[in-house]
C-alpha positions in Angstrom: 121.2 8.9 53.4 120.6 12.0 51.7 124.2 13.4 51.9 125.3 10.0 49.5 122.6 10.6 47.5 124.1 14.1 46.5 127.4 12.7 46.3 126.1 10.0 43.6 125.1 13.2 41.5 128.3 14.5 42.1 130.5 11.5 41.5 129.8 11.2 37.1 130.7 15.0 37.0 134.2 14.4 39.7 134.6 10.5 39.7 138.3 11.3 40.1 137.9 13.6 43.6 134.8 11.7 45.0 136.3 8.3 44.3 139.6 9.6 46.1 137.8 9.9 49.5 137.0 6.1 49.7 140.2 3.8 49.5 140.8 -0.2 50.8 142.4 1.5 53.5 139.5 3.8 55.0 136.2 3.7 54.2 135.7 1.1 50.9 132.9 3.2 48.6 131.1 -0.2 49.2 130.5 0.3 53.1 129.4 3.8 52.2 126.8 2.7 49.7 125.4 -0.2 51.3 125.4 1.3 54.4 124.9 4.9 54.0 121.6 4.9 55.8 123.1 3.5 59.2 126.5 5.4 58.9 124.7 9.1 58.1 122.5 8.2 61.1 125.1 7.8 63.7 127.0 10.5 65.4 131.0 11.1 64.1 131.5 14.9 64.5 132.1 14.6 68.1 135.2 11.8 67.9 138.9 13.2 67.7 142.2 11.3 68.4 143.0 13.1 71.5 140.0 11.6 73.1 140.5 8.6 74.3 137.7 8.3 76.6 135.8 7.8 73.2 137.4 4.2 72.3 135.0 2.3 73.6 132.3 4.8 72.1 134.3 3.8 69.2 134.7 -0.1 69.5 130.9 -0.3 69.8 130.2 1.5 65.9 133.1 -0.5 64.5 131.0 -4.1 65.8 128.1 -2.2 64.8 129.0 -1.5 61.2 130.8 -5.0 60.3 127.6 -6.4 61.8 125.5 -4.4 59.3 127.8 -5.2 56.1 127.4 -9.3 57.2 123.9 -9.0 57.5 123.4 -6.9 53.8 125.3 -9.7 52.6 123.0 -12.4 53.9 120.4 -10.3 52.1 122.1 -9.4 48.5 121.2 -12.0 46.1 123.6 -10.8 43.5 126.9 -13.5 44.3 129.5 -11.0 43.4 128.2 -8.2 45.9 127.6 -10.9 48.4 131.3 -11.8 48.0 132.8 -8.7 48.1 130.8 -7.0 51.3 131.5 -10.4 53.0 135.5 -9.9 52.4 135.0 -5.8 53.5 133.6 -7.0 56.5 136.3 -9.1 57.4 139.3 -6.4 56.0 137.5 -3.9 58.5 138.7 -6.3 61.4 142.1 -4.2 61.1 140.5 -1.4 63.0 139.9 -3.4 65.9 143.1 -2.5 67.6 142.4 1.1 66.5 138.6 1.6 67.3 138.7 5.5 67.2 140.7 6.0 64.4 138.2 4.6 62.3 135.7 6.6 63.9 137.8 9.6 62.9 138.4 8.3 59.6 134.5 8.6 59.0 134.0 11.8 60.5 136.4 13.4 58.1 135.0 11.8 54.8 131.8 13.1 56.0 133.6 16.4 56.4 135.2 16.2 52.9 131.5 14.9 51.2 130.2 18.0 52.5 132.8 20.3 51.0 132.1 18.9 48.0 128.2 19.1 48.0 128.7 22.4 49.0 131.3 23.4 46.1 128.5 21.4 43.5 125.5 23.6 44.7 127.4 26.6 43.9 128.3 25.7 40.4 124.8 24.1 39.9 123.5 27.6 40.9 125.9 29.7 39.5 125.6 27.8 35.9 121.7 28.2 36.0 122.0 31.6 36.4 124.7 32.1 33.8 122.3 30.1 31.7 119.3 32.2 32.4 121.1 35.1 31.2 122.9 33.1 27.8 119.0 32.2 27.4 117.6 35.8 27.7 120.4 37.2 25.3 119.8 34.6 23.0 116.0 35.8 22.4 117.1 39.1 22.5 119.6 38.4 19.4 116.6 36.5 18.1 114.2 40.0 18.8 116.8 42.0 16.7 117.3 39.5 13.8 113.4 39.4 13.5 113.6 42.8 13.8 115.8 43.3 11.1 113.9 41.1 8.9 110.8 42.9 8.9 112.5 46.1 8.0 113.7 44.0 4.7 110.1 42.9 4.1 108.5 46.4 4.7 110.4 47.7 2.4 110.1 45.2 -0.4 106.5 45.4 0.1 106.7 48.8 0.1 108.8 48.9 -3.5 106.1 46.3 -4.8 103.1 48.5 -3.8 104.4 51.5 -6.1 105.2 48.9 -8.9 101.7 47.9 -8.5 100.2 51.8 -8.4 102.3 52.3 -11.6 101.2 49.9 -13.5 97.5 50.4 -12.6 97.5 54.1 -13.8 99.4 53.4 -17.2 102.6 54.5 -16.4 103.8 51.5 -18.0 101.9 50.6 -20.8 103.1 49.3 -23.9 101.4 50.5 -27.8 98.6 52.0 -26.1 97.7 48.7 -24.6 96.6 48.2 -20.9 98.9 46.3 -18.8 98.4 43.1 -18.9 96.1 41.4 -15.8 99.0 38.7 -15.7 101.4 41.1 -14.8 98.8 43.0 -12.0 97.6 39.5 -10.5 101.5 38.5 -10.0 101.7 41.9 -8.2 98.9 41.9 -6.4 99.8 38.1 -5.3 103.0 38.5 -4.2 101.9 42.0 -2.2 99.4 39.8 -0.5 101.8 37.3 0.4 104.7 40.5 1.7 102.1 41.4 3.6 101.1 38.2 5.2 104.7 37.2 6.3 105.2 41.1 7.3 102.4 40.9 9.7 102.9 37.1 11.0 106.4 38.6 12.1 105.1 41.2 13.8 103.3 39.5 15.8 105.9 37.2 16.3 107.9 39.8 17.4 105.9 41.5 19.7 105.2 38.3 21.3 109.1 37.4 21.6 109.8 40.9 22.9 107.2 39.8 25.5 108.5 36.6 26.5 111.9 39.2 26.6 110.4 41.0 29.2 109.3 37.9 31.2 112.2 36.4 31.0 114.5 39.3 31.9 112.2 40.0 35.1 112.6 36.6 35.9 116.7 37.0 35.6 116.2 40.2 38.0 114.3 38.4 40.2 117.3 35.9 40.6 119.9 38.6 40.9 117.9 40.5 43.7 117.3 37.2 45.5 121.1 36.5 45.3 121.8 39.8 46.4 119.9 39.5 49.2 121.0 35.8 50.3 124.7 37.9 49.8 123.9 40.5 52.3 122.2 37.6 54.8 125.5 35.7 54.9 127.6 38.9 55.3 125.0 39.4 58.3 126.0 35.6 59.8 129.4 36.1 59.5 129.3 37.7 62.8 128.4 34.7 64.6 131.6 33.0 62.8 129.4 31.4 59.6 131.7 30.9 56.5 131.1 33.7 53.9 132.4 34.6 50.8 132.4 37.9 50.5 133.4 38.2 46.0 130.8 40.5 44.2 131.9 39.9 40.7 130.0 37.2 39.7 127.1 39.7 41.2 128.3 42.7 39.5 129.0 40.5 36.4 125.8 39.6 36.4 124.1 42.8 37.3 126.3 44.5 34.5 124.2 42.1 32.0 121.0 42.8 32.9 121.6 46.7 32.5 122.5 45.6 28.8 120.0 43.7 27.9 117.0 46.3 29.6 118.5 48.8 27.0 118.1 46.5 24.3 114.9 45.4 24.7 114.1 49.5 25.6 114.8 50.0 21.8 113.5 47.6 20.2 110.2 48.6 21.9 111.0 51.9 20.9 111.4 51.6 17.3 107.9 49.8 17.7 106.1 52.4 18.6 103.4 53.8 20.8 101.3 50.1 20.8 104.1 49.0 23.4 103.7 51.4 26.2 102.9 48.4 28.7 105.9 46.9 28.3 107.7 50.2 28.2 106.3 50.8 31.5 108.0 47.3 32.8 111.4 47.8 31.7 111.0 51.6 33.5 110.5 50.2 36.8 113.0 47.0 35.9 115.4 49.6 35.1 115.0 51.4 38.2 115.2 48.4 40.3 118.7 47.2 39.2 119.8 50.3 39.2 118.5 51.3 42.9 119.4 47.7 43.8 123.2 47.6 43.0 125.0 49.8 45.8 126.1 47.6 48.6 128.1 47.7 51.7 131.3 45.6 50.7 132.8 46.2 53.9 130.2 46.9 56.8 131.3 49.6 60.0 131.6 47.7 63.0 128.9 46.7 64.7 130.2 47.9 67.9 130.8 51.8 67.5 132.0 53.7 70.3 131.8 57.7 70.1 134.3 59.6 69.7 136.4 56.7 67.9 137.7 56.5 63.9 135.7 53.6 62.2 135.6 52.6 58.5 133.2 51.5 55.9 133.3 51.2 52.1 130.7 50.9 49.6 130.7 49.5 46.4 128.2 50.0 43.1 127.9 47.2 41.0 127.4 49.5 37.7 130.0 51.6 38.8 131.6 51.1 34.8 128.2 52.5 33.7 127.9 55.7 35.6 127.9 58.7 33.0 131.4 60.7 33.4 131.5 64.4 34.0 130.4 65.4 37.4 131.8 63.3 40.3 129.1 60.8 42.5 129.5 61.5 46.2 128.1 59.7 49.0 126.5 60.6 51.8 126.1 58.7 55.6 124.1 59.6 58.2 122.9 57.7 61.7 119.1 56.6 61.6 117.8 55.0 64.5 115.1 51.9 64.1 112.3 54.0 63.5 114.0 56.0 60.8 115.1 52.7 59.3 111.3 51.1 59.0 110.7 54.9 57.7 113.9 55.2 54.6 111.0 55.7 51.9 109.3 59.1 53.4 111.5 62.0 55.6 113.9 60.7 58.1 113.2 63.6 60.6 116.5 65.2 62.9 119.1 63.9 62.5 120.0 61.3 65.8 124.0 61.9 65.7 126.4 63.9 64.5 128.7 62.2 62.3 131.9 63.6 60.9 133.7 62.7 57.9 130.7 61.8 56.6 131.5 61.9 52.6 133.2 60.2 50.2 133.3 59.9 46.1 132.4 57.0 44.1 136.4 55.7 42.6 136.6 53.0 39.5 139.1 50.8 40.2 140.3 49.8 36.5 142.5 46.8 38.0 139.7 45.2 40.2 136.9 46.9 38.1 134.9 47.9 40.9 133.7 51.2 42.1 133.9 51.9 45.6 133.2 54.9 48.0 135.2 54.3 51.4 134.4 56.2 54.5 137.7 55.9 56.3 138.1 58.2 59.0 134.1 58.6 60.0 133.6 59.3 63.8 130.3 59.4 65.9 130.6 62.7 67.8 127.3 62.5 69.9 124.1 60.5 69.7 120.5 60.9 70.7 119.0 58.0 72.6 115.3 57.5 71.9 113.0 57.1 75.0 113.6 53.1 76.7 111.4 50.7 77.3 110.6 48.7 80.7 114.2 47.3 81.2 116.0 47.9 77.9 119.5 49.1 78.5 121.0 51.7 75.9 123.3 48.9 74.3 120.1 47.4 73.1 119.1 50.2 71.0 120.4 49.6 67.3 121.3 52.3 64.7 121.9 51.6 61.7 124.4 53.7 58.7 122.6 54.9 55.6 124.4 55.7 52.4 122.7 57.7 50.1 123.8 59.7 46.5 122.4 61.0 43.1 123.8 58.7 40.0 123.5 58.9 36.6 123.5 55.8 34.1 124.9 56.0 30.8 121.7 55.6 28.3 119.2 57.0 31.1 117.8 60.4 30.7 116.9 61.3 34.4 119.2 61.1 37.6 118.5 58.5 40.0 118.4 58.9 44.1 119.9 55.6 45.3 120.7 54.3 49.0 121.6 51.3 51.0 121.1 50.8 54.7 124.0 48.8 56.9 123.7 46.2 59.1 122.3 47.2 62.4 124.9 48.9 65.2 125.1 49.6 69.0 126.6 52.6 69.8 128.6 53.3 73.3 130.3 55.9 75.3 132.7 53.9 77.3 134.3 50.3 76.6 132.5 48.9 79.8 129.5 48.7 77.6 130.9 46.5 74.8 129.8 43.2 75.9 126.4 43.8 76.6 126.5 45.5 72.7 128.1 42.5 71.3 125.8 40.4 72.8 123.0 42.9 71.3 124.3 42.5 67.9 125.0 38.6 68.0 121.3 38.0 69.1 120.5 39.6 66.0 122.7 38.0 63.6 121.7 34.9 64.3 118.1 35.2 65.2 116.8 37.8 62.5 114.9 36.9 59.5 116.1 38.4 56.2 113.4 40.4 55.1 112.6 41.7 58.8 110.8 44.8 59.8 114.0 46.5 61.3 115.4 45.4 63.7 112.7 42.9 65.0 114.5 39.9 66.3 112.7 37.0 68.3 112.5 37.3 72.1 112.8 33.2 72.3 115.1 31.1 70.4 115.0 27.0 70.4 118.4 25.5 72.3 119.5 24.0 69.5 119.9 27.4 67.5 121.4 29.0 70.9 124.0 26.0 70.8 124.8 26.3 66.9 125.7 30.3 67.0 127.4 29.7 70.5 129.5 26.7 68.4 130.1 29.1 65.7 131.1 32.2 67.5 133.7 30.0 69.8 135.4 28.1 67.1 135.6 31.4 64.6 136.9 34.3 67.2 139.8 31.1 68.6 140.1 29.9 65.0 140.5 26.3 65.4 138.5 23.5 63.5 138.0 21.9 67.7 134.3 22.3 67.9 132.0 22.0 71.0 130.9 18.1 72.1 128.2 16.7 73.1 129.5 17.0 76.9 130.1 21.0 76.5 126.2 21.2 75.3 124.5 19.2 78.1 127.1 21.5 80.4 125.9 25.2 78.6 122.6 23.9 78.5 122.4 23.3 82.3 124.2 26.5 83.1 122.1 28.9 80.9 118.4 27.3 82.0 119.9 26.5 85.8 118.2 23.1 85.3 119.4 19.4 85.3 117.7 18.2 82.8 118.8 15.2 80.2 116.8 16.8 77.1 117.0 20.3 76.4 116.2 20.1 72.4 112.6 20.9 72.9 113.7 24.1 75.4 113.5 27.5 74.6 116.1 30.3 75.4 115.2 33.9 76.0 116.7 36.9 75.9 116.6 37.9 79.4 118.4 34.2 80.0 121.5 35.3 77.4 122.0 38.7 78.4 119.8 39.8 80.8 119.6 37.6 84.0 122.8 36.7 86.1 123.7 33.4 86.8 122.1 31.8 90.3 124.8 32.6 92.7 126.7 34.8 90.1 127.0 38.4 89.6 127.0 38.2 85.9 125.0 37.0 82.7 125.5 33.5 80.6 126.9 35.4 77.8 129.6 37.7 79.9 131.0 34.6 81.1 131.2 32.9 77.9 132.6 35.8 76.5 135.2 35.5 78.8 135.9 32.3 78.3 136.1 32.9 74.0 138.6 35.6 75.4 141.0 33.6 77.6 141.1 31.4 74.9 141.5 33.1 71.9 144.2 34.6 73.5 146.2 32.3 76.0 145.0 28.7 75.2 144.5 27.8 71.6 146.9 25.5 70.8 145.8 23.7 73.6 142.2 23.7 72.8 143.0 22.7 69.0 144.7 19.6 70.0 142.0 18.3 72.5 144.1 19.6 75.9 141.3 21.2 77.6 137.9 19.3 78.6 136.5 22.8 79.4 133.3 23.1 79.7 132.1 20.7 82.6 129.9 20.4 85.6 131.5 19.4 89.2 129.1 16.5 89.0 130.7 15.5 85.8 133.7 16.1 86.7 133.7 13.9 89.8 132.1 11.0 87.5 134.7 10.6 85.2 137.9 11.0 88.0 136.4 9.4 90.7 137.9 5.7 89.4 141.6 7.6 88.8 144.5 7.6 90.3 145.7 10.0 92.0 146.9 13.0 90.3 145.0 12.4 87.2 143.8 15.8 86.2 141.9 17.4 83.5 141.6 21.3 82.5 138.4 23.1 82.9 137.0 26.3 82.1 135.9 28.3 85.7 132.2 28.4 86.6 132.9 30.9 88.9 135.2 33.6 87.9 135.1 34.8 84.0 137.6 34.0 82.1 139.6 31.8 84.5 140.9 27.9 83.6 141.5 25.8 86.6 142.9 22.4 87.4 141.0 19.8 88.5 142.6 16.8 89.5 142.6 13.4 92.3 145.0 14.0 95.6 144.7 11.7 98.6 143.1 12.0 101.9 144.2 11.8 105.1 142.8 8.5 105.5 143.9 7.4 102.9 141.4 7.8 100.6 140.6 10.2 97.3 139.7 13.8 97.0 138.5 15.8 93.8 140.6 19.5 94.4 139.9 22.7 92.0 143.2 24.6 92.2 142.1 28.6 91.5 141.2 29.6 88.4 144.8 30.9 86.2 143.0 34.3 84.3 144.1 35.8 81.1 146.5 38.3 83.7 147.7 35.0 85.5 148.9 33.6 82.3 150.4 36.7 80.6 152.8 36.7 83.3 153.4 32.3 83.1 152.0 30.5 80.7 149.6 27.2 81.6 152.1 24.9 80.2 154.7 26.1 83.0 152.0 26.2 85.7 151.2 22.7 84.6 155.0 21.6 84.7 155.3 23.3 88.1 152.9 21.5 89.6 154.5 18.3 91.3 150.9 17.2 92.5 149.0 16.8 88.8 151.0 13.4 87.0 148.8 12.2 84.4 146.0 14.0 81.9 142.6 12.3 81.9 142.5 9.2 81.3 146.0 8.5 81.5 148.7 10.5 79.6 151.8 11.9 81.4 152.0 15.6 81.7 155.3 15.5 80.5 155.0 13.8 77.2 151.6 15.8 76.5 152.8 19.4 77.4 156.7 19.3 77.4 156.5 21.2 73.6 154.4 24.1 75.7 156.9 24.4 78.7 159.2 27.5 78.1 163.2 27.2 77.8 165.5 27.1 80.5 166.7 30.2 81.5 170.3 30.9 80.2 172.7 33.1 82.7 173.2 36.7 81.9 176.8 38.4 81.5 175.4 42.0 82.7 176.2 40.6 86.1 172.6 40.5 87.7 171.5 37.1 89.1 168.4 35.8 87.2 164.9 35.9 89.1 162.1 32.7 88.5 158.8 32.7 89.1 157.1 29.0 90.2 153.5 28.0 90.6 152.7 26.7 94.1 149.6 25.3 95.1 147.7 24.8 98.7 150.4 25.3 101.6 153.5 25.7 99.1 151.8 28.9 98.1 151.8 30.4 101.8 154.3 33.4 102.3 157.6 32.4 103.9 161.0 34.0 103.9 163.8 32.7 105.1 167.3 33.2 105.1 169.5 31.2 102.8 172.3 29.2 104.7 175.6 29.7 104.0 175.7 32.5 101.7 178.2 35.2 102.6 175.7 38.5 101.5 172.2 37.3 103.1 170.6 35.8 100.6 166.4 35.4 101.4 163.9 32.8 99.6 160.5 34.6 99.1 157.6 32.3 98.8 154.1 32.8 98.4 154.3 35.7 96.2 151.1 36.4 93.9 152.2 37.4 90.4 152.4 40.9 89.8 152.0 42.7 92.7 154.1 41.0 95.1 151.6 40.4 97.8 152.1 38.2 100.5 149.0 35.3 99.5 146.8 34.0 102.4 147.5 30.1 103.6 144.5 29.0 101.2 145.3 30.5 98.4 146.7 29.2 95.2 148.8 29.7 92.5 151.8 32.0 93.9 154.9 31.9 92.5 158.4 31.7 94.4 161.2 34.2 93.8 165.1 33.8 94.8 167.5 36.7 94.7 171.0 37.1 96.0 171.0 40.6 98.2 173.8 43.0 97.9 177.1 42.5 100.7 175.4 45.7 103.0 172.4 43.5 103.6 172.3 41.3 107.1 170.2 38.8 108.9 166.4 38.7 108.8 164.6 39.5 112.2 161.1 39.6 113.0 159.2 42.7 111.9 157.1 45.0 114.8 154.9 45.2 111.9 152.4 42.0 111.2 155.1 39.9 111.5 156.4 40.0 108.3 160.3 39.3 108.6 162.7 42.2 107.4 166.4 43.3 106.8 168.4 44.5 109.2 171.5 46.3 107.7 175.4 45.9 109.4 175.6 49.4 109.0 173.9 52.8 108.0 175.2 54.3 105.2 174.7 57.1 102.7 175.4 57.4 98.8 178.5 59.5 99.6 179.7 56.9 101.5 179.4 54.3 98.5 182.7 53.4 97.2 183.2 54.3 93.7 184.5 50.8 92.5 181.0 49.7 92.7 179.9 51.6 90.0 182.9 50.7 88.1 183.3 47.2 88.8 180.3 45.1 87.1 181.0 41.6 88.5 180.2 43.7 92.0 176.5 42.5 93.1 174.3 45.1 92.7 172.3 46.3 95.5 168.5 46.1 93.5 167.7 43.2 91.1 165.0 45.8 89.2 166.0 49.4 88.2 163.4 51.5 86.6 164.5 53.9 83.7 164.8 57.7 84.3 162.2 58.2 81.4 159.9 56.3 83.9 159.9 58.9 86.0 158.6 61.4 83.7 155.5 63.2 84.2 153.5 61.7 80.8 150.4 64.6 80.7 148.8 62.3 77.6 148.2 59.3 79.8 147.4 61.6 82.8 144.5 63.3 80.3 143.2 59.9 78.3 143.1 58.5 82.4 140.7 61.6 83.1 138.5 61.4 79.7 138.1 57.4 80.3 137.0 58.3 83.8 134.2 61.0 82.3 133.4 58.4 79.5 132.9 56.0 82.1 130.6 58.8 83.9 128.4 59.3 80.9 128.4 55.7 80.3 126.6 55.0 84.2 124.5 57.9 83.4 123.6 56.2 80.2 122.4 53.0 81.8 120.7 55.0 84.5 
């Protein structure tokens, strides 16, 4: 209930937007009133269209909700209200024939109510901070105009104090007479009174200039809390959280508290020396904002491998109030962890040698920022520090640290500023990248913000584990298909090797993420999910967006939900086995006549470069229907590729087809009643050509017409492997020339490689040798 109570503080400010999520013909703003309590406690994210195992799911909550509305109003004593929820209930009937898409219907106002609440905070907090500042320059205007106030009093008390000396000496007498004590008591009154409202503002002022100084440390206090909330979501956006990554309302903000330090720096000045407290305040406010507003716009990678170009850039937020003349010029250098818990004293040697290292501080008067980019930096060599029981080297973080001398318009002394990035793993060779990423995602998700550096947790509660592993998945395949309920249970069993219903109260280590293979596995949890975000991201997208692929399910599962289909009903699942493979799972018949559950091989991220799933999945004669029961055809005919149109350069065209089981085994035979020989090769595994064992899966078959020399197959001395046997030897002289003149001829080879082919290319022969002595330091790295 606490989501609608934040959109019924939203809805007087946007009745238009918040009153167009809830129409007749969804969700009545009624039912979400009434029943906000039951609706926000039910489940919704996990329902989608595509799923149609869900309707029943569905059906159930429908009952479950017109149940609820009939019963609130049994309980409304206000006739009008009872009315009305009584004919909702009965309009919300019409979903019965449609079950889930109500339940979808729900899910995304829920979606869109968050948006909103999310959009609301921001203003809410942006406009408190904007009125913070308004407030703080209002008193400041009010310090000034008391100010000048007091200067007009002193010196009207000032002119009546000689009027008053005058006239007491005789400088204005009149026939010899003394002045008259009328004229000296009005004088003396009215000093009296000068001096009264000359002192009352004083003290006024002082104490205003004090509440100044409060409040303005209090603004700063916001800014550097913002600032770092700023650099903490920058740091989750590598686990896939949204992020927005604008600094002007910062540097806007920033800007205005420069302004109204100097201000209230004045005023004390022209106070004088009884100040020197608050003097001492604004010094160190001063040097905080100022120290405080260099950031890392765009942070290096957090994957650095020596020896490669990387890029960085650096903003400063009072970049429009650094003094001209001398140009500011950054500095970055490689700290390890102990250097980084050290920045305040001396950093010691220097850990790596970086080049292009430097760069000056540029106003951009269009964007008006002021940036320093490092564009072509480059970690030459880096010294490890001394390991730790089992640490491997691509669990050692570095960090970048920025570092220059400003001067700030209005300020008489130089200030030494720096900023430290977000922590990096640095490699030698590419094998080592996935135990670094997996490094660097443990600590974006799991580190506190105001961390020692780089202490992350060694244990982490499931339900964090699932969110960032939800997060990282949907962000690197970009699709809005998040993980279910079924995909959880599934990781949750795979990474703690337990069967377990509950796992919300389990806790995941490190050594389970990254660390420890998998029972029966030769690699980690997060190498194979990696490789799953991989094959994705790169092969299987669509797919995954529109609810194609079950993915991430057990065998036991598996043969649950297919053991009551008919045969070949088949879903598409992610490998448990191999990383980065997708395999078919579907029913086939016995022998006897019964039903079998068959895994065809996992299709890798090479397997589908060379024929896509939605062509495997059309090949197939054996898989009919998706689970529960949607033809292949009418689900992936938009993902099978176009039939091939003949050529006119005279070659016949080649197709490759997925076979599966004993379709798949290598045959050859010759192709009756064609006048040049042509052979049918089956069997053949994608890109190599091999001939495929009897068991194996996935193979493709490829016809070609051979040239007129070629003659009957016979059986090879050699493994038994049919061959060619030619009518005739021959050599190129004897080759008539019409062949090469006459294109309709059939050529002799289906394939001809390019002369440039056969060059010798030294490049790739030297960046073959320096991968192989990367990949040499690299094992003597880990060893």
């Amino acid at each position: 209930m606490a989501q609608w109570l934040q959109m019924a503080q939203i809805l007087p400010t946007q009745p238009d937007e918040v009153s167009s999520l809830y129409t007749l013909n969804t969700l009545p703003i009624e039912v979400r009133h009434y029943a906000a309590a039951w609706i926000e406690s039910q489940r919704w994210e996990d329902f989608a269209l595509e799923k149609l195992e869900q309707e029943s799911q569905a059906q159930v909550l429908l009952d479950q909700i017109i149940n609820v509305l009939q019963l609130l109003a049994q309980q409304n004593t206000n006739v009008v209200d009872r009315m009305k929820l009584m004919q909702i209930s009965r309009n919300m009937s019409m979903f019965q024939q449609q079950p889930l898409q109500f339940a979808v219907i729900v899910r995304d106002i829920l979606r869109r109510e968050k948006v909103l609440i999310t959009r609301y905070q921001k203003i809410l907090s942006r406009d408190k901070n904007q009125q913070d500042v308004d407030h703080l320059e209002l008193k400041v205007l009010e310090v000034q105009e008391i100010r000048k106030q007091m200067h007009q009093l002193q010196e009207e008390l000032n002119w009546e104090r000689q009027n008053h000396e005058s006239l007491q000496q005789g400088s204005f007498q009149q026939n010899g007479m003394d002045p008259p004590n009328t004229e000296l008591q009005r004088l003396q009154k009215h000093i009296q009174q000068l001096e009264f409202k000359v002192n009352t503002m004083s003290t006024n002022h002082f104490q205003l200039l004090k509440d100044c100084v409060d409040c303005l440390d209090c603004c700063q206090t916001g800014f550097i809390s913002k600032l770092k909330a700023w650099r903490c979501e920058q740091h989750k956006a590598a686990i896939g959280l949204p992020f927005d990554d604008n600094l002007n309302p910062l540097q806007t903000w920033c800007e205005q508290l420069l302004a109204m330090n100097g201000k209230l720096r004045q005023e004390l000045m022209l106070i004088g020396d009884q100040t020197l407290d608050l003097q001492e305040r604004l010094r160190q406010l001063l040097q905080t904002v100022i120290e405080s507003s260099l950031v890392v716009d765009k942070q290096p990678p957090q994957v650095i491998k020596t020896q490669s170009k990387f890029s960085t850039t650096v903003r400063y937020l009072l970049g429009e109030k650094v003094a001209p003349g001398k140009p500011v010029v950054l500095k970055a250098q490689i700290v390890n962890e102990l250097q980084a818990r050290n920045l305040g004293g001396m950093l010691g040697e220097n850990v790596a040698e970086l080049i292009n290292n430097s760069a000056i501080l540029e106003h951009n008067t269009t964007s008006k920022s002021t940036c320093a980019t490092f564009r072509n930096m480059s970690i030459k060599k880096i010294k490890r520090a001394d390991r730790k029981g089992t640490e491997s080297v691509t669990e050692e973080k570095f960090a970048l640290l920025f570092s220059t001398e400003i001067n700030i318009t209005g300020c008489d002394t130089p200030y030494r500023i720096q900023m430290i990035s977000q922590p990096v793993v640095v490699i030698v060779h590419g094998s080592q990248d996935n135990s670094a990423v997996a490094t660097i995602i443990w600590d974006c998700a799991f580190s506190e913000p105001d961390r020692v550096p780089f202490m992350v947790p060694e244990r982490v509660s499931w339900r964090m584990m699932y969110n960032t592993l939800n997060s990282k998945f949907t962000s690197e395949v970009q699709t809005k298909h998040n993980l279910d309920q079924y995909h959880q249970h599934f990781l949750a069993q795979k990474i703690f090797n337990n069967c377990v219903d509950d796992f919300s109260n389990m806790m995941v280590s490190w050594f389970q993420f990254n660390k420890e293979v998998l029972p029966g596995r030769t690699f980690t949890f997060w190498q194979w999910f990696e490789g799953v975000i991989e094959l994705t991201k790169k092969h299987l997208r669509t797919y995954w967006s529109e609810g194609l692929i079950f993915g991430f399910i057990g065998k036991q599962h598996l043969h649950l939900i297919l053991q009551n289909s008919p045969n070949g009903t088949f879903l598409l699942r992610f490998s448990d086995s191999e990383i980065g493979g997708i395999t078919i799972a579907y029913v086939s018949a016995t022998e006897n006549g019964g039903q079998k559950i068959q895994n065809i091989q996992p299709f890798t991220k090479r397997d589908l470069e060379i024929r896509s799933l939605g062509d495997r999945i059309c090949d197939i004669d054996d898989i009919m229907y998706l689970y529960p029961a949607c033809p292949k055809h009418e689900v992936f005919k938009k993902y099978y590729s176009e039939p091939q149109v003949p050529t006119t350069a005279g070659y016949i065209p080649v197709s490759l087809q997925t076979k599966v089981g004993m379709d798949a085994a290598p045959n050859i035979t010759p192709v009756a009643g064609s006048p040049h020989g042509s052979f049918s090769m089956e069997g053949v595994q994608s890109s190599n050509m091999a001939a495929l064992p009897e068991n194996s899966h996935g193979g493709f078959r490829v016809d070609a017409t051979a040239a007129s020399k070629i003659g009957s197959l016979s059986k090879s001395p050699h493994g038994g492997f049919p061959v060619l046997d030619f009518q005739q030897s021959f050599t190129s002289q004897e080759m008539p020339d019409n062949i090469l003149e006459n294109p309709a001829s059939p050529p002799i080879f289906n394939e001809q490689i390019p002369a440039s082919n056969m060059d010798i290319d030294l490049d790739s022969i030297l960046e073959t040798l320096n991968s192989s002595e990367e990949f040499c330091s690299a094992a003597k790295e880990s060893h």
